[in-house]
C-alpha positions as CSV (number, residue, x, y, z in Angstrom):
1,X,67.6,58.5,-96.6
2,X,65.2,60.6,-98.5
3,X,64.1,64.0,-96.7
4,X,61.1,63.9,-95.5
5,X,59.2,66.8,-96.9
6,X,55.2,66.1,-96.0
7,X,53.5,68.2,-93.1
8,X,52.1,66.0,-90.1
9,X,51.5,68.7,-87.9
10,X,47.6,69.0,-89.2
11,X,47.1,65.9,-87.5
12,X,47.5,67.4,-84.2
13,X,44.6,68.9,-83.1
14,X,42.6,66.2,-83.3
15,X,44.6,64.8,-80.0
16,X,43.0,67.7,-78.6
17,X,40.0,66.7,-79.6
18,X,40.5,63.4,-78.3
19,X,41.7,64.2,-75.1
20,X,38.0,65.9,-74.1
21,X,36.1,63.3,-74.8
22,X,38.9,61.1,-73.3
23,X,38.0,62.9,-70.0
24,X,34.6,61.2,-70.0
25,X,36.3,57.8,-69.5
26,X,38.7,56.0,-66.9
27,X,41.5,56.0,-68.5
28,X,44.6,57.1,-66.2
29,X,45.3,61.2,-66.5
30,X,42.7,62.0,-68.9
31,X,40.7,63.8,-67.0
32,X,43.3,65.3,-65.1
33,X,45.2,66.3,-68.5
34,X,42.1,67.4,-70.3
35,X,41.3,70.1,-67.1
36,X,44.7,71.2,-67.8
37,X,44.3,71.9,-71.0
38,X,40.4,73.2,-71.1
39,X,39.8,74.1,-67.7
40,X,37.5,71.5,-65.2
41,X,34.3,73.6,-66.0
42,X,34.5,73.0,-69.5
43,X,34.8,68.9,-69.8
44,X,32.2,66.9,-70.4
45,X,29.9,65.2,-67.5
46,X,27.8,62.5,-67.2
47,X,24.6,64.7,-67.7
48,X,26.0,67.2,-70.1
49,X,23.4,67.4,-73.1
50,X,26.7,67.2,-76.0
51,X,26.9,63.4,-74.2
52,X,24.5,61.7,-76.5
53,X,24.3,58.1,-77.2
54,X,26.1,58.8,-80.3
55,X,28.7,60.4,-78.7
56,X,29.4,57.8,-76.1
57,X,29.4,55.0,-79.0
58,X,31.9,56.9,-80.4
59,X,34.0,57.3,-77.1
60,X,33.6,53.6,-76.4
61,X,35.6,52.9,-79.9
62,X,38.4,55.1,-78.2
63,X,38.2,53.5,-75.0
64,X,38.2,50.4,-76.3
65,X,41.5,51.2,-78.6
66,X,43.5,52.3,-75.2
67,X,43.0,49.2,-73.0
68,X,43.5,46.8,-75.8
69,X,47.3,48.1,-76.0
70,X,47.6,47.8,-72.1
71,X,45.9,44.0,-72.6
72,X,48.8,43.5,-75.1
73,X,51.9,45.0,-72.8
74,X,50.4,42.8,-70.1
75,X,50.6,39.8,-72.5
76,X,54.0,40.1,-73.7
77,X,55.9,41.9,-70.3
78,X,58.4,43.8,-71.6
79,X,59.9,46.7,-69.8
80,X,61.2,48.2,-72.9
81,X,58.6,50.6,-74.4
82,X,58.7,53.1,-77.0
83,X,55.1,54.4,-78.2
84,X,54.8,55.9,-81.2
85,X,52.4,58.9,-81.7
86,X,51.4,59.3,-78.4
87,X,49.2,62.3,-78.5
88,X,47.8,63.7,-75.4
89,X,47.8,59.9,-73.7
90,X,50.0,59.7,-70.3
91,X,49.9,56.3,-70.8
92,X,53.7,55.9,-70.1
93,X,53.6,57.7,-66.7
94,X,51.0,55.3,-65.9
95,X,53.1,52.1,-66.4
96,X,56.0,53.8,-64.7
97,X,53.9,54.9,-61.5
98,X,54.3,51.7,-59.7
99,X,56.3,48.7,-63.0
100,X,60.2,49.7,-63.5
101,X,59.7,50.3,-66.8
102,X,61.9,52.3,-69.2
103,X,59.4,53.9,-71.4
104,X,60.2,56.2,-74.5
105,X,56.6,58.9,-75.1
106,X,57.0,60.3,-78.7
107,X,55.4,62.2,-80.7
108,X,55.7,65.4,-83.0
109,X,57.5,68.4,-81.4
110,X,54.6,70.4,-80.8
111,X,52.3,67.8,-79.0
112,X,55.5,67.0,-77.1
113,X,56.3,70.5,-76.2
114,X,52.6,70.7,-74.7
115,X,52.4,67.8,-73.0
116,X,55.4,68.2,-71.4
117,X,54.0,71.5,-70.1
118,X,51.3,69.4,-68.6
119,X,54.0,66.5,-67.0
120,X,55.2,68.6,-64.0
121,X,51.6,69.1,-62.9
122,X,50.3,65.9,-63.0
123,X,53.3,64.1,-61.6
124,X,52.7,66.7,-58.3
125,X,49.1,65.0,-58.0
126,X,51.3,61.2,-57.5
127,X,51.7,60.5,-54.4
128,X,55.3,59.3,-54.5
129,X,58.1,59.4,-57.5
130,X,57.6,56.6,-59.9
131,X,59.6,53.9,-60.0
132,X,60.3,53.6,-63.6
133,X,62.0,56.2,-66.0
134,X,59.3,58.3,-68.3
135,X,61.5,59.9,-70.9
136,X,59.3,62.6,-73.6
137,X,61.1,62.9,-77.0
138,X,59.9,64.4,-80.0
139,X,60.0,61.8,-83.1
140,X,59.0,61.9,-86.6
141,X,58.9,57.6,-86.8
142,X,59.5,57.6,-90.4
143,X,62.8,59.3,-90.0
144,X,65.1,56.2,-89.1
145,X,68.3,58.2,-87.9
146,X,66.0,59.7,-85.4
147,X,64.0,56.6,-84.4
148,X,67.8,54.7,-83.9
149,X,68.7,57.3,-81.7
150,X,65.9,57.0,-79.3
151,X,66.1,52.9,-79.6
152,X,69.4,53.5,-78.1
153,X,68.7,55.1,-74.9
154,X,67.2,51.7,-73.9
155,X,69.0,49.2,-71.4
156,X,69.3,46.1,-73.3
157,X,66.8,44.0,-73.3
158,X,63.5,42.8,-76.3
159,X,61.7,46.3,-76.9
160,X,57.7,46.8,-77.2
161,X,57.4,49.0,-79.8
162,X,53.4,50.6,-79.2
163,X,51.2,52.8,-81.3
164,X,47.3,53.7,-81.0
165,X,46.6,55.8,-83.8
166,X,48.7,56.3,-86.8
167,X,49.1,54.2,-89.9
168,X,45.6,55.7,-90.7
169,X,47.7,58.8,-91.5
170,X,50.5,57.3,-93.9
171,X,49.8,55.9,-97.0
172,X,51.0,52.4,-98.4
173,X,54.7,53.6,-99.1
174,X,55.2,55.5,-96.3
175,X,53.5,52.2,-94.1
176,X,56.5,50.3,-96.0
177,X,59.2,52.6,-94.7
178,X,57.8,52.4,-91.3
179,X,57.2,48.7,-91.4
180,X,61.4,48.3,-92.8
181,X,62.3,50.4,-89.7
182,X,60.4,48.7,-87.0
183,X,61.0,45.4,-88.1
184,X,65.0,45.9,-88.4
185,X,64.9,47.1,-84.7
186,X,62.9,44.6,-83.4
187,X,65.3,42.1,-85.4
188,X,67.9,43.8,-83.7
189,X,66.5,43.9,-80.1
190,X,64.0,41.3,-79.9
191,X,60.9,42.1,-79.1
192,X,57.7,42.6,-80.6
193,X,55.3,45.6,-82.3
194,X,51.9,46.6,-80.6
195,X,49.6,48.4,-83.7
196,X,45.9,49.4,-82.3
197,X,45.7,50.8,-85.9
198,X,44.5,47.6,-87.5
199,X,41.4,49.2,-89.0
200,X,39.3,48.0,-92.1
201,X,37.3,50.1,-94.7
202,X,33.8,51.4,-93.0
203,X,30.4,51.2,-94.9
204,X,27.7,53.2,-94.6
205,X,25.8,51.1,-92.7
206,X,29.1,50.2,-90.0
207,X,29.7,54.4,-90.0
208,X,25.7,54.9,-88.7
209,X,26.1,51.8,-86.5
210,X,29.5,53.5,-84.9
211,X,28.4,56.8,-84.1
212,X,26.7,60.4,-85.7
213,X,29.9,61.6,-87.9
214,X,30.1,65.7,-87.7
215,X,30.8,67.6,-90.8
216,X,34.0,68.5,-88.6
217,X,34.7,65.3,-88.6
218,X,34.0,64.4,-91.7
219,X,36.2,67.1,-93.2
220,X,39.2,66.1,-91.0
221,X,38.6,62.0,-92.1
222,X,38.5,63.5,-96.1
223,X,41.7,66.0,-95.6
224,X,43.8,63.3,-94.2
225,X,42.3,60.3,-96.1
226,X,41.8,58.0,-93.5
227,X,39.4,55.8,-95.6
228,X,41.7,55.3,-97.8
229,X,44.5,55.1,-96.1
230,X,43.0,52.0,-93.9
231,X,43.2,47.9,-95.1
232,X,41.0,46.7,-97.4
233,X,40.3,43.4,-95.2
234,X,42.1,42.2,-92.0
235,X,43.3,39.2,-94.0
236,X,44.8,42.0,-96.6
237,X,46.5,44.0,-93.5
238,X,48.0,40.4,-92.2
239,X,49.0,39.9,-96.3
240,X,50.4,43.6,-96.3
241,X,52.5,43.2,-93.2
242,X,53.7,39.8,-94.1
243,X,55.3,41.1,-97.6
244,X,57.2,43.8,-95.0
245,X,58.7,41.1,-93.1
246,X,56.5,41.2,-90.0
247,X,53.5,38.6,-88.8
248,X,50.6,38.5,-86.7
249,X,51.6,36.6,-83.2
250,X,48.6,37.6,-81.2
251,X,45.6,39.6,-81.1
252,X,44.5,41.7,-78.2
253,X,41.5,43.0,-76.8
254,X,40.4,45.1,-73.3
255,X,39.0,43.8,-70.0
256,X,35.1,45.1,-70.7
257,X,35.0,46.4,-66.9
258,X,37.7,49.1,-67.8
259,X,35.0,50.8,-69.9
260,X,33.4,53.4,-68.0
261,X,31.5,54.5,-71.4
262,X,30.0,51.4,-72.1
263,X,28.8,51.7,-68.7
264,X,27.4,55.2,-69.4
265,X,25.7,53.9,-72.3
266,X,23.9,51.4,-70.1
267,X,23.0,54.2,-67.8
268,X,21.1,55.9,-70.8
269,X,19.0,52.7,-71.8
270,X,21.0,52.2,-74.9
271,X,21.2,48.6,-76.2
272,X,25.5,47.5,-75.4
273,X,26.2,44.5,-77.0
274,X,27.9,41.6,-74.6
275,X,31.2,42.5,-76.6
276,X,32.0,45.9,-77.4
277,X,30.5,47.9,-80.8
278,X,33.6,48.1,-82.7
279,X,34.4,44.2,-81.9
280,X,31.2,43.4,-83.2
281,X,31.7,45.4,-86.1
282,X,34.8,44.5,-86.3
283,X,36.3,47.8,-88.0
284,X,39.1,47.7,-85.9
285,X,41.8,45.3,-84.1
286,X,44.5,45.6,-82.0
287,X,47.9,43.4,-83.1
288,X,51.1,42.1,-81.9
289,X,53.4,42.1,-84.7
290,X,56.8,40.4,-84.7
291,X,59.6,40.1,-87.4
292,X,59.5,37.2,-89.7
C-alpha cells in the first residue's frame, strides 16, 4: 500500500466549530460536549444576537445531516457500526445508552484524544452503564491495514459502515481508494455503507439561499477544496460509485420534529419551507450504499 503522506489534521478545527453551533440543536451530547469544551457561558442561546436567521439556516443543514444517518441505522438495524470521521459527535454513546450495539467511533488521533477526554464526563451524567460497547479508535480510513484491524474487533455479523462529513475532503482518487476498501469489507461482512456526504456543486444563488458564508468560512471551503471536491450531479455521484463497485439501495432523510432549529427559525418569523432548506435545494443527500 502506498504511504500515505497528505496532512488531514487541518480539517480538525472545524469539528470544533461545529460542535458550538451543534449546542444550539437537540442532538444527543452536543450541548453537554460543547460546555465541555467552551465553557456553558460561552454557547450560543436562543436570544444570543450571533443567532441570526442566517445562522440558524445554516445549523438546520447540520441538523438535518445528523438525523438523516440515525433515519438510515433505523432503516437497515444493524448492530455493527463503525463511523467514519466522527468529529466531536457522541453519536455512538447515544445508540449504545439503551440498543446493544457494538459501535466502532473513529476518527484522527487528535480529535480522538480530545474527545475521549470529554467521554468520562459525560458518561457520569447517564444514569446507568450502557448497554452496548462504545469503543474510540483513532483511524486514518484510507489506510486499509488499519481500517481491517478495527473491522476485526467486531462480533460477526453484516456491519454499518457510517460517515457524516468527509468525502468533501478527498479528491476523486483518494474517494476510489476509500470506495475499494469499504466495498471489500462490506463484501466480506455483509452489510451496507451510510454516506451523509452526498453533496452536489452549490451556485450562487443555492449558497445565498443556504446561509451568510463568512470569509472564515470561505477561506476554509477554498483551502480544503470542498467545491471541487463535491459531485457534479447526484446522478454523476450514483455513476461514480457504481464504476467503484457500490450502488444506491436507499435514500434517507430525518423525522422534521427532531429539528429544534427549524423550530427556532419559526420562532424568528422566518419563512421554513414544509421540507427542510437543503432538501429543497437539494445540495445534499444522505445514501445507503451496498456492494454490487
Amino acid at each position: 500500500m502506498a504511504a500515505i503522506t497528505k496532512d488531514y489534521s487541518t480539517i480538525s478545527p472545524s469539528a470544533k466549530t461545529l460542535l458550538w453551533m451543534k449546542a444550539l440543536t437537540d442532538i444527543p451530547f452536543a450541548r453537554e460536549a460543547a460546555g465541555l469544551v467552551f465553557g456553558d457561558t460561552n454557547l450560543p442561546g436562543e436570544e444570543d444576537e450571533r443567532v441570526t436567521v442566517n445562522f440558524l439556516k445554516r445549523l438546520m443543514h447540520f441538523d438535518v445531516r445528523y438525523w438523516s444517518i440515525d433515519a438510515a441505522l433505523e432503516m437497515i438495524g444493524l448492530s455493527n457500526v463503525l463511523e467514519m470521521s466522527s468529529g466531536f459527535s457522541f453519536r455512538g454513546l447515544d445508540h449504545v445508552r439503551y440498543l446493544d450495539k457494538f459501535y466502532i467511533d473513529t476518527d484522527l488521533p487528535e480529535v480522538i484524544e480530545a474527545k475521549g477526554a470529554l467521554l468520562q464526563p459525560l458518561m457520569r451524567t447517564l444514569p446507568e452503564a450502557p448497554v452496548g460497547q462504545l469503543l474510540m479508535k483513532p483511524l486514518n480510513v484510507l489506510d486499509e491495514e488499519a481500517f481491517r484491524a478495527l473491522v476485526r474487533r467486531f462480533p460477526p455479523g453484516p456491519l454499518a459502515i457510517v460517515n457524516e462529513g468527509l468525502l468533501v475532503y478527498l479528491d476523486e482518487p483518494e474517494k476510489k481508494r476509500l470506495c475499494a476498501i469499504v466495498r471489500e469489507l462490506l463484501r466480506e461482512r455483509g452489510g451496507y455503507w451510510i454516506t451523509a456526504d452526498i453533496y452536489i456543486r452549490k451556485y450562487e444563488n443555492e449558497v445565498a439561499a443556504m446561509s451568510e458564508v463568512t470569509p472564515e468560512i470561505s477561506k476554509f471551503l477554498s483551502d480544503h477544496r470542498v467545491n471541487e471536491n463535491k459531485f457534479e450531479s447526484f446522478e454523476q455521484a450514483e455513476a461514480f460509485f457504481r464504476s467503484c463497485g457500490l450502488r444506491l439501495a436507499y435514500k434517507a432523510g430525518p423525522d422534521v420534529d427532531r429539528l429544534r432549529s427549524r423550530t427556532l427559525l419559526k420562532r424568528k418569523g422566518a419563512e421554513v419551507p414544509s421540507v427542510p432548506l437543503v432538501q429543497r435545494y437539494r445540495i445534499r443527500e444522505t445514501w445507503i450504499l451496498e456492494p454490487r
